[in-house]
N, C-alpha and C positions, 0 to 999 in steps of 0.2 A: 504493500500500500504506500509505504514512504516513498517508493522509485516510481510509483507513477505520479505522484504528488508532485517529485520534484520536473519529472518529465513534462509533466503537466506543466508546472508554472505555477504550483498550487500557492494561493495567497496564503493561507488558512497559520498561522507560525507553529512550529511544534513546543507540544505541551513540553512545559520547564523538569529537568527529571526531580521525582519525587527525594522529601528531603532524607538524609541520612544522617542517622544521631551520631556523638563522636564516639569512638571506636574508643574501649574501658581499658585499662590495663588487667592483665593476667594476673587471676587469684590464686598464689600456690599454697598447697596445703601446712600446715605444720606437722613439724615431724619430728622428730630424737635422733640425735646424733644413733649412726649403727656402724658394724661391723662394715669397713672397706677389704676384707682379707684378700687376697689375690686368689681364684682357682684355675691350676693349670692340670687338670686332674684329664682334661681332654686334650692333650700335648702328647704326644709319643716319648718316651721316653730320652731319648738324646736328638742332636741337632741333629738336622740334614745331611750326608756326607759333603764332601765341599764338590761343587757342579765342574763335568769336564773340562776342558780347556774351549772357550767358545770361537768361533770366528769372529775373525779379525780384519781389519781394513785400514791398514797407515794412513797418516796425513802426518805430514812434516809443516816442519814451523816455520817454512815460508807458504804454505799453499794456506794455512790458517788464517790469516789475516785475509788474505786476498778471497777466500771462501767467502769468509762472513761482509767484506766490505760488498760484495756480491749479490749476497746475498738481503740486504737490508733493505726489510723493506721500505722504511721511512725514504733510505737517499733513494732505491728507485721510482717512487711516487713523485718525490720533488721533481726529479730528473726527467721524468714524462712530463709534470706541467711545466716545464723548461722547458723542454723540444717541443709544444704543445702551441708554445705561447707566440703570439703576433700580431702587431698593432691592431690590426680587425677585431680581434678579442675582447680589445677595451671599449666602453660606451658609454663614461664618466669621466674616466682621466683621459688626462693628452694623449695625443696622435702622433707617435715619430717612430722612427726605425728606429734612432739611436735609444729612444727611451725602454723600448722593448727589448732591445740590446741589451742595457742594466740590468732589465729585471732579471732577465734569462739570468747573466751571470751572480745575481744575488740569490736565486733559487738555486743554482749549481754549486754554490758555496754552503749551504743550507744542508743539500743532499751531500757536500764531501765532510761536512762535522756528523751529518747522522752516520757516517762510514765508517768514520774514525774512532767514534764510539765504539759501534756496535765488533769492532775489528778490535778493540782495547779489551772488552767483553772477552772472546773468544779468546783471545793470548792469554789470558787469566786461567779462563775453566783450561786451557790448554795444559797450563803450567802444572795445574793444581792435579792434572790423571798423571800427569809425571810421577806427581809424587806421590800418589794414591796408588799407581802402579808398580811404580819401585818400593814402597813399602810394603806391599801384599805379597810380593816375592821374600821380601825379609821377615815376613812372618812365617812363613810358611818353610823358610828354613829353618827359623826357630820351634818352630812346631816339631817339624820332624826330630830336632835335636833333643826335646821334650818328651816327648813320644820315645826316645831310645835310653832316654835315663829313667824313667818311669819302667821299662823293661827290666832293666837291668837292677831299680831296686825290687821289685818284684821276685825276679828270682835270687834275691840274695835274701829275700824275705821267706820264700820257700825252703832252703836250707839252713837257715833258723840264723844266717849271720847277722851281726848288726848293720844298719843302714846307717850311709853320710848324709841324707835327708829322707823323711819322713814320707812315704808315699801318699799320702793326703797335701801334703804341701806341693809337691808333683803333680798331681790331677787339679789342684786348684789353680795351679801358674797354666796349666794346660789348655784349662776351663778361659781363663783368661784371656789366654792368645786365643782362643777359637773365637770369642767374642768380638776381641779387636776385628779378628782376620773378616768375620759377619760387617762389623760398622763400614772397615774398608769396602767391602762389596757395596755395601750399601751407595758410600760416596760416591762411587765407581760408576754406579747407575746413576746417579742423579746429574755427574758429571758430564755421560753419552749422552744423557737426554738433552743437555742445556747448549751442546755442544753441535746435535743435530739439527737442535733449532735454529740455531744463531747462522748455522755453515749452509743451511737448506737442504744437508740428506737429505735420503730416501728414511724411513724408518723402515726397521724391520730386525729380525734375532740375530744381530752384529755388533759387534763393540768396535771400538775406534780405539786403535792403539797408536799414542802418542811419539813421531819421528821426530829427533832432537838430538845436537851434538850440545852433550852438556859436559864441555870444555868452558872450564871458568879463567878469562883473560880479567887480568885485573885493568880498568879503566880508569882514569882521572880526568873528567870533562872538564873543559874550560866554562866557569858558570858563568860568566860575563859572555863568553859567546854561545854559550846554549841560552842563557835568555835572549840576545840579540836574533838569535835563529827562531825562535818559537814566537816573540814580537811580532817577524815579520812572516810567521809562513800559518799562523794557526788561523784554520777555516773557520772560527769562531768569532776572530779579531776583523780577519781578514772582512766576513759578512758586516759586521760593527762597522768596521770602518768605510764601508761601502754603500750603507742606506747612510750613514753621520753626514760623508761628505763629499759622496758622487750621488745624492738622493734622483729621482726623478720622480714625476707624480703619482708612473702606475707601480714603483715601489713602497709606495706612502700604506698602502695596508699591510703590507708585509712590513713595516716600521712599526709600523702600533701595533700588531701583531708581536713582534720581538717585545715591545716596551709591555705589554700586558702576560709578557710572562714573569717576568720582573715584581709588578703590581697590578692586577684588573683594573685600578682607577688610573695607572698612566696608561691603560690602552683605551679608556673611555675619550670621545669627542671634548674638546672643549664646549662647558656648555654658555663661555664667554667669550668675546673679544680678547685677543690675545695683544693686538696692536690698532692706532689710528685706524678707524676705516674707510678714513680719506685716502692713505697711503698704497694699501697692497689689499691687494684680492683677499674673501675669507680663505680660499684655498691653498693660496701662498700663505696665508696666517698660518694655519696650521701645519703646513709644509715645514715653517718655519720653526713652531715650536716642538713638532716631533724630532729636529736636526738637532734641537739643541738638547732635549733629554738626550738623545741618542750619545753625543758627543760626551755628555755626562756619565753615559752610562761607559762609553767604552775608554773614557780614562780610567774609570775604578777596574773594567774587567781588566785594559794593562797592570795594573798595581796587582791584582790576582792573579794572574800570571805568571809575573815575575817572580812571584815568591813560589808559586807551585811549583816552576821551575829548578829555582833555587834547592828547595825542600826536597823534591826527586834527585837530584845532583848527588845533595848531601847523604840520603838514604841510602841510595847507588854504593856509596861508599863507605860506607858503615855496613850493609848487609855484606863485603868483600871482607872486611875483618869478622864477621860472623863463619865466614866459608873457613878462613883460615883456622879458626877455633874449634870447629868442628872437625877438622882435618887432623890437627892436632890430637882431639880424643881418639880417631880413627886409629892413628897411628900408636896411642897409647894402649889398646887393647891389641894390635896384632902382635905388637912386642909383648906384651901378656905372653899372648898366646904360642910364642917361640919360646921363650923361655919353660913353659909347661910341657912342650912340644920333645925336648930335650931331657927335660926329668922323666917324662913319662920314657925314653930310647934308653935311657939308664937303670931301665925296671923300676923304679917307682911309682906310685899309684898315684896318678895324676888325671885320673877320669871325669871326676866328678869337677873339675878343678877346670879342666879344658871345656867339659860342657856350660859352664857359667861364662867361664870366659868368651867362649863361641858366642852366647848369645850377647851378652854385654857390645860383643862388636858389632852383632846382628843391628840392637838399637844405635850405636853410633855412626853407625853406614845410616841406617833410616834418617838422623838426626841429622846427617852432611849432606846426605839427598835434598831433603825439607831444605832447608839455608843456600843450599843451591838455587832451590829452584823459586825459592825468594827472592835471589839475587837475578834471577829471570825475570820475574815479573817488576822488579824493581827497576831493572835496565829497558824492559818493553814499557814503563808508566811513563819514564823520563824520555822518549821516543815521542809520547801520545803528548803528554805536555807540550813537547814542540813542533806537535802538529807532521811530523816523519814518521811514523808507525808504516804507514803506507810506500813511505821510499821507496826502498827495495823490495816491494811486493805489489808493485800499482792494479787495482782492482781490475781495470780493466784488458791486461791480459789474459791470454789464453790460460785456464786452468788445467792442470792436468787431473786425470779421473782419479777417486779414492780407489787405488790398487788395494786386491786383498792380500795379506801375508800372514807367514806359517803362524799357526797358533802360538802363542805367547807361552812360558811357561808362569 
């Protein structure tokens, strides 16, 4: 009846809808504090065994960035209403080549900061199955090493010898690394998933196993010219300083667009006079007063910069004396372990002694790995700050395909 009414033309106005009372809040009952006990009485007895070895598919850490910058969707939506865009388009602001010229390249700097993001993202989760990876391996040799002193008090426990630890304190270290070894998986997965998202895989029953020379060069930037460099090359500045002080008119909403991220009341209209209105058009008024927040804005984002800059530098080089420190424990337990190594070739019983040791290096390797790969994502932040993350990996080359490779152990 309404669609022919409207078909019709019908004068008749529809009835206003009927009123509705306000909506009460939720009455919950009273009740007595009760038992929370945990029941796991529906759990099988022991964990899961630990799952095959899965398929695998490398990506190396230069195809990473350039995946995800790729992949983003942000810069390539800007990047189509850039190539999109042309004087005919506009039906408000001015008319010129040269001012659609601007815009173009103000959206194209738009879409290379969403790149550079979204490409800082990925170098991150990238770093972080590094070390999720390399640590799952060193657990798993701890485990086994667990698993063979467990054995062996076991049967010293069967011919009624004394034990050098307590086999309950054995099953519970045991218990322990099974856990950690479970959290690792756990990260593992969370890691694929975030990693396929951002890269644009395929999904499907594959893990991505992380390609990387993790050869640590120690570095010393120059911070005076790594600020100068990231000044003048970040697509963020770069954009600032391109509606600030190349504006043209059909830029003026993508300006108050930027300023209302800032503050929703500096992207609102003036709802005044900004200047005589004898002097300059309302249009130029407010051309004018968004150049000048603009120019406001991107002197404080230089002052932000600089110091971001600064801060990653100085980080850069403080996580390289972390590498060394770890390196150092490294080396502190394999000398352990040679010296055990030799008491034990001289008939003495040094088993129990090499197995602690074994593992203590197990965690100092994990611990040098971790600080490592800090020192990765520390050296790829200070990249991002200066706007080069992308250098050496420009998005828009040819990528090559995620090759699969042999299963990891």
């Amino acid at each position: 009846m309404g669609l022919v009414c409207l078909a019709s033309g019908c004068a008749h106005a529809a009835s206003p809808p009927p009123f509705q009372p306000p909506v009460l809040p939720p009455d919950l009952p009273a009740v007595v504090q009760s038992s929370l006990a945990v029941d796991t009485s529906a759990l099988p007895k022991d964990a899961h065994p630990y799952p095959a070895d899965a398929s695998y598919r490398g990506l190396t850490e230069a195809d990473c960035p350039r995946l995800a910058a790729r992949a983003s969707t942000l810069g390539n939506l800007l990047d189509q209403k850039a190539q999109a865009w042309s004087p005919s388009r506009s039906t408000w602001f001015l008319r010129s080549e040269n001012s659609s010229e601007q815009t173009r390249i103000v959206l194209q700097l738009a879409a290379d900061e969403a790149r550079h993001r979204s490409a800082g993202d990925a170098m991150e989760a990238f770093y972080h199955l590094i070390e999720a990876e390399g640590r799952r391996a060193l657990l798993l040799l701890g485990l086994k090493e667990v698993n063979e002193s467990l054995m062996r008090a076991e049967e010293l426990q069967v011919k009624g010898l004394p034990l050098p630890v307590e086999t309950e304190v054995i099953r519970k270290q045991l218990t322990d690394l099974r856990s950690d070894e479970a959290r690792l998986r756990i990260t593992i997965h969370q890691l694929n998933g975030r990693l396929k998202v951002l890269l644009g895989l395929s999904s499907g029953d594959y893990s991505v196993w992380p390609l990387a020379d993790l050869r640590v060069d120690p570095e010393e930037p120059d911070i005076d010219q790594a600020v100068d460099y990231g000044l003048n090359h970040r697509p963020d500045l770069a954009l600032l300083r391109m509606l600030a002080y190349c504006p043209d008119a059909n830029s003026l909403a993508i300006a108050t667009q930027t300023l209302a991220v800032v503050s929703p009341l500096l992207g609102e209209a003036a709802s005044s006079p900004c200047c005589p209105w004898h002097l300059v058009r309302g249009d130029d008024c407010q051309t004018e007063r968004v150049r000048q927040q603009l120019q406001s804005l991107l002197m404080e984002r230089q002052r932000q910069v600089t110091e971001e800059i600064r801060q990653a530098a100085g980080v850069l080089g403080d996580r390289i004396q972390l590498v060394i420190l770890a390196r150092q424990k490294v080396e502190i337990e394999e000398r352990r372990i040679r010296e055990l190594e030799e008491k034990k070739e001289k008939g003495l019983d040094a088993e129990e002694e090499l197995s602690t040791a074994r593992l203590n290096l197990y965690e100092a390797q994990g611990e040098q790995l971790r600080e490592v790969v800090n020192w990765k994502i520390a050296r790829a932040q200070l990249r991002q700050e200066q706007g080069r993350l992308l250098e050496e990996a420009p998005w828009a080359d040819n990528v090559a395909p995620v090759a699969p490779t042999e299963s990891a152990p």
